[in-house]
C-alpha positions, 0 to 999 in steps of 0.5 A, spaced: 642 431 177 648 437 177 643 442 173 637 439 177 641 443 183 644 448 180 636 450 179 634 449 185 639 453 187 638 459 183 631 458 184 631 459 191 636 466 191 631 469 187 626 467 191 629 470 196 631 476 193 624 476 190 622 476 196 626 481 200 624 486 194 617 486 196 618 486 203 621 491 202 617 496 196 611 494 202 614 496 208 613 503 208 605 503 207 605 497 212 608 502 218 604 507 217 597 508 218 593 513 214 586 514 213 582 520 211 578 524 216 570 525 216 571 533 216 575 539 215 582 541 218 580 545 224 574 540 226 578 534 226 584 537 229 579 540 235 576 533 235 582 529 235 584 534 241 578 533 245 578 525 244 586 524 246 583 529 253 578 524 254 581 517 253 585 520 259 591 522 255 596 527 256 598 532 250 605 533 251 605 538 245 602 540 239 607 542 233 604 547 228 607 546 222 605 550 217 605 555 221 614 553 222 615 553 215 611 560 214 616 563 219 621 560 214 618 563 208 614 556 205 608 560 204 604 554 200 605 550 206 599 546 207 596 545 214 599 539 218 600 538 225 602 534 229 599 531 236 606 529 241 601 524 246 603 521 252 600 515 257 604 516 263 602 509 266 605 506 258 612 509 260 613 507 267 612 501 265 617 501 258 622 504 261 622 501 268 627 496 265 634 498 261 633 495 256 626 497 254 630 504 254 632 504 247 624 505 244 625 512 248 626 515 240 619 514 238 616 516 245 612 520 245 606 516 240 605 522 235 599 523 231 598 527 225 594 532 222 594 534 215 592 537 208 593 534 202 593 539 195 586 537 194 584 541 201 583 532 204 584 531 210 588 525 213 590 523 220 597 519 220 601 515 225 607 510 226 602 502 225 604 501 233 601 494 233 606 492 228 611 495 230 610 493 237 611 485 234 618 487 233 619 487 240 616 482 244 615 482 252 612 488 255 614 493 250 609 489 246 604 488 251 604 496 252 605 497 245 598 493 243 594 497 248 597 504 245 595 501 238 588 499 241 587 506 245 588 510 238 584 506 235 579 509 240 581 515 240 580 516 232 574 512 233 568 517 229 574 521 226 576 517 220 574 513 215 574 505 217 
């Protein structure tokens, strides 16, 4: 009975611990989303820009990364930019409460656009849907229809 327990014992730490590693080795690719464009650089870039324009977003800015790591002597810097979006509406009703207050380190949502060394393009962004989950009430409530809107936006744009 006494090595019957110390086994189950010992099992049940390894399951955890086994767990815990493949929680862990998978979260990365779980919070972000990456999907390759139906176009090239310039294109996609123009048409992500005109679609967040007409799912009545705003661009808040628009970060060009390439050309900053340039300036910084990088020349073999791939293209990537980087789209800083906002939905007014979305964080009136965040941030109306204080304790939502501490999401505010990833607003604005960001899109990004990027080059790979093979010359493929890829558009990235924060998996906000499961994000959202960690949070619950109205951050999750907002959260979901953000993750739903980008999936609008990017709609015709990338692979699904």
């Amino acid at each position: 009975m006494k090595n019957l327990t110390i086994g189950f014992i010992i099992g049940l730490i390894l399951g955890f611990l086994i767990c815990g590693i493949i929680v862990w080795k998978s979260m990365p690719n779980m919070m972000l989303n990456v999907d390759q464009s139906k176009f090239g650089f310039d294109e996609t870039f123009n048409l992500i820009e005109d679609s967040i324009i007409n799912h009545d977003w705003d661009i808040q800015r628009i970060y060009d990364i390439q050309e900053c790591m340039q300036f910084y002597g990088h020349e073999d810097m791939r293209k990537v930019s980087i789209f800083s979006i906002c939905k007014p509406d979305n964080v009136a009703k965040i941030l109306k409460d204080d304790k939502n207050k501490k999401v505010t380190a990833i607003m604005p949502c960001r899109i990004g656009v990027y080059e790979d060394s093979q010359g493929i393009v890829y558009v990235s962004r924060l998996n906000i849907a499961l994000l959202s989950k960690m949070f619950g009430g109205v951050i999750e409530e907002v959260m979901q229809g953000v993750a739903k809107d980008e999936s609008d936006i990017l709609k015709g744009i990338i692979e699904e």
